[in-house]
C-alpha positions in Angstrom: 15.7 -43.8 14.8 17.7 -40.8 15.5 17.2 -39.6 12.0 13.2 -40.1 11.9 13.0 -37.8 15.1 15.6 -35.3 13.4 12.8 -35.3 10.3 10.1 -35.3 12.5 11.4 -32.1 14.8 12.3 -30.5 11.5 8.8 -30.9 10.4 6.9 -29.7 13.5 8.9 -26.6 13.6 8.3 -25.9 10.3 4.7 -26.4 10.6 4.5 -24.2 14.1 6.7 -21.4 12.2 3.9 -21.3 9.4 1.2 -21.4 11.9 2.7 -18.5 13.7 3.5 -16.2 10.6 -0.7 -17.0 9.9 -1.2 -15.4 12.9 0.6 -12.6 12.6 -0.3 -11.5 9.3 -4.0 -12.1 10.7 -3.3 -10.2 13.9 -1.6 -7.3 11.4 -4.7 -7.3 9.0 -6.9 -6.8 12.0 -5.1 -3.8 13.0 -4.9 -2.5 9.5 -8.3 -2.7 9.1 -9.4 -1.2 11.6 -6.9 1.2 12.1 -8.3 2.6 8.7 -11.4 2.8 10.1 -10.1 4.4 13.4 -8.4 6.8 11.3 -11.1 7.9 9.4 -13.9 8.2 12.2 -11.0 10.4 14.3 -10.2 12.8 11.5 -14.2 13.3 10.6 -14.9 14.0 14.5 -11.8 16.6 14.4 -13.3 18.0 11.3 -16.7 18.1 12.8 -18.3 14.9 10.2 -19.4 11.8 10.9 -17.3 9.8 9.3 -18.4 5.7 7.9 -21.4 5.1 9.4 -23.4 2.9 6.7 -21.5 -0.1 6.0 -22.2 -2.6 9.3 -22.7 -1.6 12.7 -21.3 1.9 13.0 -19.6 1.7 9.8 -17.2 -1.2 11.4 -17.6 -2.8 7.5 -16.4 0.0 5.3 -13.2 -0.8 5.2 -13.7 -4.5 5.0 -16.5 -3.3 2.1 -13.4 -1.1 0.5 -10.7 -3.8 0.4 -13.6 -6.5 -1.4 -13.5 -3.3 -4.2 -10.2 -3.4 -4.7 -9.7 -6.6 -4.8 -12.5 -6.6 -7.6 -11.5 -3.7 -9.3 -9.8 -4.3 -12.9 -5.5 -4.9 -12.7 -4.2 -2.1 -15.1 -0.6 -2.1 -16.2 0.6 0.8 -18.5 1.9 0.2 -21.7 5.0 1.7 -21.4 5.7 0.5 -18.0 8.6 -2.0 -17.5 6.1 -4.6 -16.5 8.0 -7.2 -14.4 9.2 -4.6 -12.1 5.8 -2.9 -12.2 3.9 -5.8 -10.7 6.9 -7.0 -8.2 7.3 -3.7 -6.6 4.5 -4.0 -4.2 5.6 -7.0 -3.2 9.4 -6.0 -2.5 7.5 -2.7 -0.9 5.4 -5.1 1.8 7.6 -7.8 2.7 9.9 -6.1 4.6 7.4 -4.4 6.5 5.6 -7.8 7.9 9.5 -9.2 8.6 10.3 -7.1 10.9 6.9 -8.0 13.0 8.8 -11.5 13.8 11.3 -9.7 16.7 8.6 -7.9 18.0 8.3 -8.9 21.4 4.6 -7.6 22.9 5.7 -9.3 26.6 8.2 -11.1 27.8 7.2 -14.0 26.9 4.4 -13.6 24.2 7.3 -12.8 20.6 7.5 -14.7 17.1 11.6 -14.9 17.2 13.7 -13.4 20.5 16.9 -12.5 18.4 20.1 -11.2 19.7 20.2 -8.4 17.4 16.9 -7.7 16.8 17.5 -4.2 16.7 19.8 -4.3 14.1 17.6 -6.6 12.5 14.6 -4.4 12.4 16.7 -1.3 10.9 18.3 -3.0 8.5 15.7 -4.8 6.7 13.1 -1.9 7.0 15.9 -0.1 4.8 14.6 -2.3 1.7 11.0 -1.3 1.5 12.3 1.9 -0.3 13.6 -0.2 -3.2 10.3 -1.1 -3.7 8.9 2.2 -3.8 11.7 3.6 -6.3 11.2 0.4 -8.4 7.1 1.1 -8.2 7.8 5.4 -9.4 10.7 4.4 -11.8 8.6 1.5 -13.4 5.3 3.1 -13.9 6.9 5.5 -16.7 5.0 8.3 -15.3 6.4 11.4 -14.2 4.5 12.4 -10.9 5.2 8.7 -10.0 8.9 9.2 -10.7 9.3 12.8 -8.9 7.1 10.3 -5.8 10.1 7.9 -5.7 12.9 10.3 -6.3 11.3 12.6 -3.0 10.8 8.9 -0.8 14.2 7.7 -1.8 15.3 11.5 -0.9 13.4 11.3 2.4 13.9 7.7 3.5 17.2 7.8 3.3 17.5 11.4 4.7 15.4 10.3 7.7 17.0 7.1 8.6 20.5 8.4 9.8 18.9 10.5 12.5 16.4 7.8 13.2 19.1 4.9 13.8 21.0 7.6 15.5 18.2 8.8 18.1 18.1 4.7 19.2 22.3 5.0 20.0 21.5 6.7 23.4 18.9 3.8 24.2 21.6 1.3 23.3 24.2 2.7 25.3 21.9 2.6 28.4 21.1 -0.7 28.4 24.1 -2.6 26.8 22.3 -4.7 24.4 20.4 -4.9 20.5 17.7 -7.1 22.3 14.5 -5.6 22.4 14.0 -8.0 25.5 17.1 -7.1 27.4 15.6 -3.3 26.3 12.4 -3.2 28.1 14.0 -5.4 31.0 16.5 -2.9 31.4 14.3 -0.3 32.0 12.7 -2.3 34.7 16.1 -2.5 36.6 16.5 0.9 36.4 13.1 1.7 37.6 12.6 4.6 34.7 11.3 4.6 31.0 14.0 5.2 28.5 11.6 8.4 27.3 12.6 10.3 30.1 16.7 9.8 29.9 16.8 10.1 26.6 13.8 12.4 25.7 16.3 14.4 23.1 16.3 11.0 21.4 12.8 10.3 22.2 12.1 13.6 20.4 14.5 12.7 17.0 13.1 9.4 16.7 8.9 10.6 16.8 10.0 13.4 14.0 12.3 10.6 12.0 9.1 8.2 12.4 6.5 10.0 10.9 9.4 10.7 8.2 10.2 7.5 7.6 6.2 6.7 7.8 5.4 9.3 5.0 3.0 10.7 7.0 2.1 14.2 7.8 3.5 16.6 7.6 5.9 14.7 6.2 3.5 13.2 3.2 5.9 14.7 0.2 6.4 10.9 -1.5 2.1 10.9 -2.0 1.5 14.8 -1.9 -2.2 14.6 -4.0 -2.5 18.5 -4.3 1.3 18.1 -6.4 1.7 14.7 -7.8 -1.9 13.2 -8.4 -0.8 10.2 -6.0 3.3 10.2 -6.1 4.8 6.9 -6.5 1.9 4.5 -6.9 -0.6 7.1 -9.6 -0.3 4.1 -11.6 -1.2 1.3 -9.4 -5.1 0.7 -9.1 -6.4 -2.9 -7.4 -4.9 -5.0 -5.1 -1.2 -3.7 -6.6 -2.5 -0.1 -4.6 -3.5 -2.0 -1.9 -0.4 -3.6 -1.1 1.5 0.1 -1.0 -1.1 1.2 1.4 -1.1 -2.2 3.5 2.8 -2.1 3.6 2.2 1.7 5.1 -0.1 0.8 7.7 1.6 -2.2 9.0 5.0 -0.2 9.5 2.8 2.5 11.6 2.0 -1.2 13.1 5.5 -1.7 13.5 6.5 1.6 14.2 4.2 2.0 17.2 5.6 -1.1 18.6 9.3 -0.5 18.2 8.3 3.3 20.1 6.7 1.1 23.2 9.7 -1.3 23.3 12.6 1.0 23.4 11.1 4.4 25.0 8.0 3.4 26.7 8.7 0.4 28.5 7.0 -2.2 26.2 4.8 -4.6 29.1 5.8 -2.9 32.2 3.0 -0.7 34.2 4.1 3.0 35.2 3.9 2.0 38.5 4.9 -1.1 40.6 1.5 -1.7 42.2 -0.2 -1.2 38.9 1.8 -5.2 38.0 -1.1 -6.9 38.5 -2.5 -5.8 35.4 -1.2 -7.9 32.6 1.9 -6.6 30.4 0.0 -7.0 27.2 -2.7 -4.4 28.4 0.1 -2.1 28.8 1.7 -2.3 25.4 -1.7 -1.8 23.8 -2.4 1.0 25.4 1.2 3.0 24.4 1.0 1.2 21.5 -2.7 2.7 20.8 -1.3 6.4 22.3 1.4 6.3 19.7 -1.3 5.5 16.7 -3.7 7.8 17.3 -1.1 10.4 17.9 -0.1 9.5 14.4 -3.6 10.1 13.2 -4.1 13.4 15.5 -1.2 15.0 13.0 -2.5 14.1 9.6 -5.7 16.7 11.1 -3.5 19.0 12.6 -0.4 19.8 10.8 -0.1 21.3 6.9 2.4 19.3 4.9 6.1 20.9 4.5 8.1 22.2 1.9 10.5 19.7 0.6 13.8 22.2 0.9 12.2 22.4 4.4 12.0 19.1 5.1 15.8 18.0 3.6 17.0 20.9 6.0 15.0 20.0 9.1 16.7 16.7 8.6 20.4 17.5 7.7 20.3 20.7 9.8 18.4 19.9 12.8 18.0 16.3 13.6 21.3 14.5 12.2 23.3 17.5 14.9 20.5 17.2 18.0 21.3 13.0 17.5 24.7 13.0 17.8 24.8 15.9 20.5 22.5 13.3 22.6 25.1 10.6 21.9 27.7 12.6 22.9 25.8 13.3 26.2 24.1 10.0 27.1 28.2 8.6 26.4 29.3 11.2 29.1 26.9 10.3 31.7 26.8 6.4 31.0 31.0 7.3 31.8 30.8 9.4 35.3 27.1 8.3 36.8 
């Protein structure tokens, strides 16, 4: 008996822990999607178009109309390329990128997995999507794809240090790797970890967009210099999965900003609680995007000697200068 409900636990977990990756990766296409779309209809009004407009109400289809393209579009694989790494890069690329989703809490109670070290978690395996975009340059036997990986590899790994770094000072505040205990820390303390530790608030937005690739940071893709960087190569649903594992890290990204500097769920004010939490985190979650998108109008790209010395120079001394003062005052206050 005991045995048939062991098997029969065993089996419903299994089955709720497929049903809820489903709705994830639905809830994360939706967002890439349309965040796509977002992005593009932005940038055309900062640039004074119009951005899609024909494809469904508004243009709400194109990208929906763009992704059925690629899908369709022919699955080319260079001669010279070392073909089994060529077509598994992608895939190494993305899955890190839609693990890291599952410690995400978005309230309290509404999270995939509420891990004790879900910090940790979240830093380290995000550190393997860039063996997916050196295996992607290296394998494509092309040099602009090669020079792509060699700069993201450069940059990634450049860019993380500070990045984990700028998160120390939020660690030391409230005691704990839990993204939970994070955001319910900040509720104890009345205050948004942004505003104590808006040094490392500061580090962590630059490291981001780093880490993200994304302008002015863009070096790894850098059309104008290398055609399309690491994936030149790639054309289909290959291509596709590079740019989905991009946009579901700004997913990702955006989240991990709310949890640990923004306060996740909680309102800015007490008599604002009525509101639900998950309102909240959508709305500094959809600050943070568009803020992300906002840039890639605003800002030229950077040199890459500018960019290793912004980095090294700047970021890696101002990150442990804020650990060395949030350490003090967690000490005497």
């Amino acid at each position: 008996m005991e045995q048939y409900l062991s098997q029969n636990l065993g089996l419903t977990n299994g089955l709720v822990f497929v049903i809820s990756a489903v709705l994830l990766l639905a809830i994360v296409l939706g967002f890439v999607t349309y965040s796509i779309y977002f992005q593009r209809k932005l940038i055309g009004w900062m640039q004074l178009r119009i951005g899609p407009n024909r494809v469904g109400p508004l243009g709400l289809l194109q990208t929906v109309a763009d992704v059925l393209k690629l899908l369709l579009k022919e699955d080319i694989i260079p001669k010279a390329a070392d073909k089994p790494l060529f077509i598994i890069a992608p895939v190494i690329a993305f899955m890190p990128a839609f693990g890291v989703l599952a410690i995400m809490p978005f309230t309290k109670t509404l999270h995939f997995a509420d891990m004790g070290v879900g910090l940790l978690y979240y830093i380290a395996l995000s550190g393997i999507t860039v063996l997916g975009v050196i295996s992607g340059g290296w394998a494509s036997n092309n040099k602009y794809s090669l020079i792509g990986a060699m700069r993201s590899a450069a940059q990634m790994i450049s860019y993380e240090i500070p990045l984990v770094m700028s998160v120390v000072g939020v660690i030391l505040l409230s005691g704990s790797l839990n993204l939970i205990d994070i955001v319910e820390k900040q509720r104890q303390m009345h205050v948004w970890f942004f505003i104590p530790q808006i040094l490392g608030f500061i580090i962590f937005i630059i490291a981001q967009l780093a880490e993200l690739s994304r302008t002015p940071f863009d070096l790894t893709e850098a059309e104008s210099e290398l055609v399309s960087g690491y994936h030149t190569e790639y054309s289909g649903f290959r291509w596709a999965f590079f740019m989905l594992t991009e946009y579901v890290y700004i997913f990702a990204m955006a989240s991990l900003t709310t949890v640990l500097f923004l306060g996740g769920w909680l309102p800015p004010f007490a008599f604002l609680s009525f509101i639900p939490g998950i309102i909240w985190f959508i709305l500094k979650f959809g600050a943070i995007v568009f803020f992300i998108f906002w840039l890639q109008a605003t800002f030229p790209r950077m040199r890459v000697d500018q960019l290793m010395q912004l980095g090294w120079k700047v970021l890696l001394p101002l990150a442990l200068v804020n650990i060395f003062i949030t350490a003090i005052a967690k000490t005497f206050l």
